[in-house]
C-alpha positions in Angstrom: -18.4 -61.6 65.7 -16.1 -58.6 66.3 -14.9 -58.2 63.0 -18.3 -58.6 61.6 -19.5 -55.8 63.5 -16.8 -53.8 63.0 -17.3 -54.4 59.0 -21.3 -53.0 60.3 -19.4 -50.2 61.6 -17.4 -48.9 59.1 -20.4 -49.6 56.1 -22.3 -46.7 58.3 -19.4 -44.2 58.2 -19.7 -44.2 54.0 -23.5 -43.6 54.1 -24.1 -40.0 52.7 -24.7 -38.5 56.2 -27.2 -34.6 55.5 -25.5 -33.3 58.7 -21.6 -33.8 56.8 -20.5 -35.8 59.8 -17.7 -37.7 59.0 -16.1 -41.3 61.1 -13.2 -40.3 60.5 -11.3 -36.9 60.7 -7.5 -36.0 60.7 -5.6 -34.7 63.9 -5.2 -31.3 63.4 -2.3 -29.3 65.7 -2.0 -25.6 66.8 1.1 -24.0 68.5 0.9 -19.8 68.8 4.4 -18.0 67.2 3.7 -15.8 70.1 1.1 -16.2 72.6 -0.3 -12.5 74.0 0.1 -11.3 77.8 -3.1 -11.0 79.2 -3.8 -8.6 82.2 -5.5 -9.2 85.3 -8.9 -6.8 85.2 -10.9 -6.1 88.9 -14.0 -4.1 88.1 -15.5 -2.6 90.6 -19.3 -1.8 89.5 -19.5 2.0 90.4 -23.8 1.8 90.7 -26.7 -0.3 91.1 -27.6 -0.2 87.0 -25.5 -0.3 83.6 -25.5 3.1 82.1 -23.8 0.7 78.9 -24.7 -2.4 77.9 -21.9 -4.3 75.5 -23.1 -7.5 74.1 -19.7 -9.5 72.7 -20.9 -12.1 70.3 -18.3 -15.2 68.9 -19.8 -16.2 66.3 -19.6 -20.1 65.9 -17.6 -19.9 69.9 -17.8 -23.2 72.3 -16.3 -24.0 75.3 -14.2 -26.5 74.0 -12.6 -23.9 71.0 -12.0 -21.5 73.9 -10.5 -23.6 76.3 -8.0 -24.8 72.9 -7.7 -20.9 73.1 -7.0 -20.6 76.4 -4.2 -23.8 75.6 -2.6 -22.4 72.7 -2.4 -18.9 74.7 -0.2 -20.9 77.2 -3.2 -21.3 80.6 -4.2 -17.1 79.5 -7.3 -15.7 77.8 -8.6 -11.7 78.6 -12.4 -13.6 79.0 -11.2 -15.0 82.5 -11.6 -12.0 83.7 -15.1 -11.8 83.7 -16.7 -12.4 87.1 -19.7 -14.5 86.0 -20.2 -17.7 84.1 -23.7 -19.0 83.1 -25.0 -21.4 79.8 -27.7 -20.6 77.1 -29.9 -22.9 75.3 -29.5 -22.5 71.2 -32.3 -24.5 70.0 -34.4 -22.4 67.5 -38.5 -22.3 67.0 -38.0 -24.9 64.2 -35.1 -26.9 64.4 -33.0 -28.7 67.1 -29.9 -27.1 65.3 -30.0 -23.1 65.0 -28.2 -21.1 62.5 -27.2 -17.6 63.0 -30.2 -16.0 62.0 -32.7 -17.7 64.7 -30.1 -17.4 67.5 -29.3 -13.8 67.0 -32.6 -12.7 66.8 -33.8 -14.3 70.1 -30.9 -12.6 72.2 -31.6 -9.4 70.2 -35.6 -9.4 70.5 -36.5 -12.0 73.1 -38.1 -14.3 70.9 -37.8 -17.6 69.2 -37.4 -17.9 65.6 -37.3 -20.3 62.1 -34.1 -20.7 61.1 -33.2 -18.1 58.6 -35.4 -15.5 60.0 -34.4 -12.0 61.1 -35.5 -9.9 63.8 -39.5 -11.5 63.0 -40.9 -14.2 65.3 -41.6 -17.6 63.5 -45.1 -15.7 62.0 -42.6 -13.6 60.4 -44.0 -10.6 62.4 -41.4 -8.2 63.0 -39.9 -7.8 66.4 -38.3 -4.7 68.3 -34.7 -5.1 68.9 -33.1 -4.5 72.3 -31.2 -2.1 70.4 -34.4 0.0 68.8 -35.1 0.1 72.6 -32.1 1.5 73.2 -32.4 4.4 71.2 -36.2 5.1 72.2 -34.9 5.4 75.9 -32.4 8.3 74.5 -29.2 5.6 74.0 -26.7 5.9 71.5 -26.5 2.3 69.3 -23.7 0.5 68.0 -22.5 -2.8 65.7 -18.8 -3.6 65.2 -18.2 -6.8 63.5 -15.3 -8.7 61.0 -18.4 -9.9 58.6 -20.5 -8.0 56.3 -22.7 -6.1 58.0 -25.6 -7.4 56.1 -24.9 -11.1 57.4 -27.2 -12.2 60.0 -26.2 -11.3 63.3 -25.7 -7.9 63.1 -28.6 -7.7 60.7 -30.8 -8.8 63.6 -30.7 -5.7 65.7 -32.2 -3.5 62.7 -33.5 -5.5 60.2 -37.1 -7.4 60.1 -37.0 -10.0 57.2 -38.2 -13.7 56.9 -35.5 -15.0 54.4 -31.8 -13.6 55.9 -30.4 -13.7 52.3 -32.3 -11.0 51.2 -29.2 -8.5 51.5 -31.0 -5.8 49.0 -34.1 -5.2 51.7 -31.6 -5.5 54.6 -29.4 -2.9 53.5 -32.2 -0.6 53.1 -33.6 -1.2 56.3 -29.5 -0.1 57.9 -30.3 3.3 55.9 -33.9 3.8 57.4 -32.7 2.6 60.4 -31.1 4.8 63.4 -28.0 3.3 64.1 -25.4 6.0 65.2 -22.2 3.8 65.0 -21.7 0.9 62.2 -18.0 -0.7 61.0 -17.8 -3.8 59.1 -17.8 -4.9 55.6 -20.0 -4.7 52.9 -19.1 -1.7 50.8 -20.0 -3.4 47.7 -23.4 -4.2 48.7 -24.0 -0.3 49.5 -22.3 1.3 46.5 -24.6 -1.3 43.7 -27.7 -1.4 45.5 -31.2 -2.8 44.5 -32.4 -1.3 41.3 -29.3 0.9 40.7 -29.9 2.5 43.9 -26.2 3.9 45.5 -27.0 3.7 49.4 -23.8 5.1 50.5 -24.9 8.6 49.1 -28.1 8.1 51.0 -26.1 7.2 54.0 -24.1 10.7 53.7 -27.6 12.5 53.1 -28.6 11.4 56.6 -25.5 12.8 58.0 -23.4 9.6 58.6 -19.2 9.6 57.9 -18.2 6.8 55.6 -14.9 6.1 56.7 -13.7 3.3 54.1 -10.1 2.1 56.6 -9.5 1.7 60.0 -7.2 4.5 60.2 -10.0 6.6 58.3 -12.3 6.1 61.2 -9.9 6.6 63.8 -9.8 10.4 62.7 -13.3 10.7 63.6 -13.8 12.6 66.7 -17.6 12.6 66.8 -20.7 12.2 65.4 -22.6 9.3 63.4 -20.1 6.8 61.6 -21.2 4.2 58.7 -18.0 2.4 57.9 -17.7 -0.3 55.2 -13.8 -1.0 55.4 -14.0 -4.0 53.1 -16.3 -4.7 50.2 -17.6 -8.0 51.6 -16.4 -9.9 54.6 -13.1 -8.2 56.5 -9.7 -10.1 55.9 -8.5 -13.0 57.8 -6.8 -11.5 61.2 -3.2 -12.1 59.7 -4.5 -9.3 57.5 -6.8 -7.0 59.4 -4.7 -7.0 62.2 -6.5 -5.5 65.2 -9.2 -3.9 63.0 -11.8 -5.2 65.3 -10.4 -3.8 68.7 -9.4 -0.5 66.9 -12.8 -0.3 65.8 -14.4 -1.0 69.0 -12.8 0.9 71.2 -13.4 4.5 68.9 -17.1 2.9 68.8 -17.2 3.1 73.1 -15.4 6.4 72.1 -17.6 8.0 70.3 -21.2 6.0 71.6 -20.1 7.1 75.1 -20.4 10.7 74.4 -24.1 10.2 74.9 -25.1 11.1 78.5 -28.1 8.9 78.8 -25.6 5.8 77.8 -25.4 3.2 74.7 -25.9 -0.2 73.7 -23.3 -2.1 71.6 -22.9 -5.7 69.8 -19.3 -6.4 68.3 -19.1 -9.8 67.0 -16.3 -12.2 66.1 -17.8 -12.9 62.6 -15.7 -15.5 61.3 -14.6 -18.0 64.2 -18.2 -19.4 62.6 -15.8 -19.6 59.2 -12.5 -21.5 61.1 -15.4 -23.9 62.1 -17.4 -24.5 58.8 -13.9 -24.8 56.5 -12.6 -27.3 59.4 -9.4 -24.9 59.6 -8.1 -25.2 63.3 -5.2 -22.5 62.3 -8.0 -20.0 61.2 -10.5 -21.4 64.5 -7.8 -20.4 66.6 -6.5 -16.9 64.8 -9.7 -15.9 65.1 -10.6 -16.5 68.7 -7.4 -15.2 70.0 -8.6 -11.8 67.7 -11.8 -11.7 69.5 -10.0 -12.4 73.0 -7.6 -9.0 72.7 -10.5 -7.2 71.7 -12.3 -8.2 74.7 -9.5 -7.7 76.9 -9.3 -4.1 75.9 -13.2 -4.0 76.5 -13.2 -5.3 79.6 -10.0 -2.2 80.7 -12.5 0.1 79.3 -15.2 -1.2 81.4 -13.1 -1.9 84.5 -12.6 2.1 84.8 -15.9 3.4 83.4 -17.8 0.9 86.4 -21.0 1.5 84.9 -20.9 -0.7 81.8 -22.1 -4.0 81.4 -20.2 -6.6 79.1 -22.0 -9.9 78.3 -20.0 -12.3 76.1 -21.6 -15.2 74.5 -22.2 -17.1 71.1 -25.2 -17.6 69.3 -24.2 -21.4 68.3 -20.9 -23.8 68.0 -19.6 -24.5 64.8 -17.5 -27.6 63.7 -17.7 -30.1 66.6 -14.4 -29.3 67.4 -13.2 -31.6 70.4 -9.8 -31.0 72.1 -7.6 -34.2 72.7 -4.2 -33.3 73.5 -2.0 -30.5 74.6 0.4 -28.9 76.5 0.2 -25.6 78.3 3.6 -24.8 78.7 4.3 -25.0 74.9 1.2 -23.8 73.9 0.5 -26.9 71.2 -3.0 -28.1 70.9 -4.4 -31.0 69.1 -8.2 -32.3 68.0 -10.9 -33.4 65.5 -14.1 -31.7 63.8 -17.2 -34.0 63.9 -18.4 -31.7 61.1 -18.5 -28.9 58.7 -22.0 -27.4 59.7 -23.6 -26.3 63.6 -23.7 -28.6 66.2 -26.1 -28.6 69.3 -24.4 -27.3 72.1 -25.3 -25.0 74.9 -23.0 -21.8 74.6 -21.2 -20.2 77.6 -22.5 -16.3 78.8 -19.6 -14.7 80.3 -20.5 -11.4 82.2 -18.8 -8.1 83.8 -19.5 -5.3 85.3 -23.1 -3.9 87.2 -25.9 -6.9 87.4 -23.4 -9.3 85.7 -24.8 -12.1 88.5 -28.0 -12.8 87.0 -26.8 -14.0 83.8 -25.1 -17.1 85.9 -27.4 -20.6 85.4 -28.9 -22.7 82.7 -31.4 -20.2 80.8 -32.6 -19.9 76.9 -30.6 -17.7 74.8 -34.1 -15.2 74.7 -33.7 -14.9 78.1 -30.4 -12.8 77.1 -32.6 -9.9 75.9 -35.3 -9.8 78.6 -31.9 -9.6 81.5 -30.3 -7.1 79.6 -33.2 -5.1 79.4 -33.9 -5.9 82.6 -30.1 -5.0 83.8 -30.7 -1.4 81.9 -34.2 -1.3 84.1 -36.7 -1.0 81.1 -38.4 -3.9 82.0 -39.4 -7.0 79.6 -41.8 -7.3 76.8 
């Protein structure tokens, strides 16, 4: 009887699953060259409300790939020293299983979406971002992410379009838009746009500085920035380097010489990639990218005591599982379940002034109504 069953057994794992789940996955291992030092940050909140709100998105992020971060960064990561923990629902209007585009909308507007959708409820009526509110309260508004910036999380917070591919109308929604700080990729998409239309001139018409490297924008000393340092998605980290802290922190330099304050969402595109290509070694790279950058964020915030950072993820990606270990060394060792999203609740890690109410079990829209909430605009 138990080897017919397990015959049963092993028929299932051949049958073409839609999900991509696979019964059997290699053992993949980790071990850092050189794991980071990571300081110990004790922020103080210096008033009642968040003058700054800076939303941290991993894109693709679980607890289980940051506790393998926190592993392979030998018992460190800079996200510890957030003071609050809490867990968000991911489930979008339409499916069990989100995808970027419904998750990022409902922590940027407050509402639940179809999968694909961005910035429109699931009538495909177009929604105000928390960062549109930002800038009609007088705020200065920001995105930094390692994607192009006409993927759909940072599309979200200034773009209204039902199908999230449609990259043409996007990008010409990010020139009539009011965004005073953009860095990403995406250069291509700018220079040939829709109908031989070159929106990087358009772009400088409306004042902005196109900065095309890192070092580039790091000359800039102030005004509005639109920089596309890569013609698509940025570079694996190995490449980039720290382009994604470097970028951030001249972002909080430059947003936070607005007096009434700013709003800012930096993501860490592509740990969503280490988890779709099933590539622990690029999971890992780009986690431990996305942790400096935070660290330095958190500094920032520690001293300015009146920003707020909230770190989350809008789904997990890859099933990864952690089975074996060792601190000391750093090694780490686990399966993928699959190539796709999986249905997880993400952890909301928070810092700084009203950082306790994100703490509980909550739905990821309720991100949007407590940060809007936190700035004391009320909700929708």
């Amino acid at each position: 009887m138990m080897k017919k069953r397990t015959l049963i057994s092993l028929a299932f794992c051949f049958l073409p699953l839609a999900s991509n789940f696979s019964c059997v996955q290699k053992f993949q291992t980790f071990q850092m060259p050189r794991p980071y030092a990571v300081e110990k940050i004790a922020g103080q909140a210096k008033q009642e409300r968040p003058k700054n709100i800076i939303l941290m998105v991993g894109d693709g992020m679980s607890l289980a790939t940051m506790y393998t971060a926190w592993t392979a960064n030998q018992g460190h990561l800079n996200i510890e020293n957030c003071q609050y923990v809490g867990l968000a629902k991911t489930t979008s209007a339409n499916r069990l299983i989100t995808d970027s585009a419904a998750a990022g909308t409902a922590f940027a507007t407050g509402r639940k979406t179809d999968n694909g959708h961005v910035g429109v409820d699931a009538d495909e009526k177009p929604q105000a971002s928390i960062l549109e509110i930002a800038k009609q309260h007088g705020l200065a508004a920001g995105l930094v992410v390692t994607c192009n910036i006409l993927d759909a999380t940072p599309a979200v917070f200034v773009a209204k379009k039902g199908d999230r591919h449609q990259w043409s109308d996007i990008a010409s929604q990010y020139v009539a838009g009011d965004v005073d700080f953009v860095c990403g990729g995406g250069w291509s998409n700018f220079k040939n746009g829709k109908d031989g239309r070159d929106l990087t001139k358009e772009l400088a018409g409306k004042g902005y500085q196109l900065p095309r490297t890192v070092e580039e924008l790091e000359k800039i000393s102030k005004g509005k920035v639109f920089a596309l340092i890569a013609d698509d998605n940025l570079p694996k980290p190995k490449e980039r380097g720290e382009a994604l802290s470097r970028a951030a922190m001249k972002a909080i330099e430059l947003l936070s010489k607005n007096d009434q304050g700013f709003f800012m969402m930096i993501e860490g595109s592509m740990i969503d990639d280490g988890g779709h290509d099933n590539d622990l070694d690029r999971l890992m790279n780009e986690v431990h990218d996305f942790d400096r950058t935070i660290g330095k964020v958190l500094q920032w915030a520690a001293k300015d005591g009146g920003t707020l950072v909230v770190v989350t993820a809008d789904h997990e990606t890859g099933g990864w599982t952690l089975l074996g270990g060792d601190i000391t060394s750093g090694k780490v060792k686990g399966k993928f379940s699959t190539d796709d999203h999986s249905g997880v609740m993400v952890p909301v890690y928070s810092f700084g002034p009203k950082a306790e109410v994100f703490t509980g079990i909550f739905e990821n829209t309720d991100l949007f109504n407590k940060m809007l909430a936190a700035y004391g605009f009320g909700t929708k």
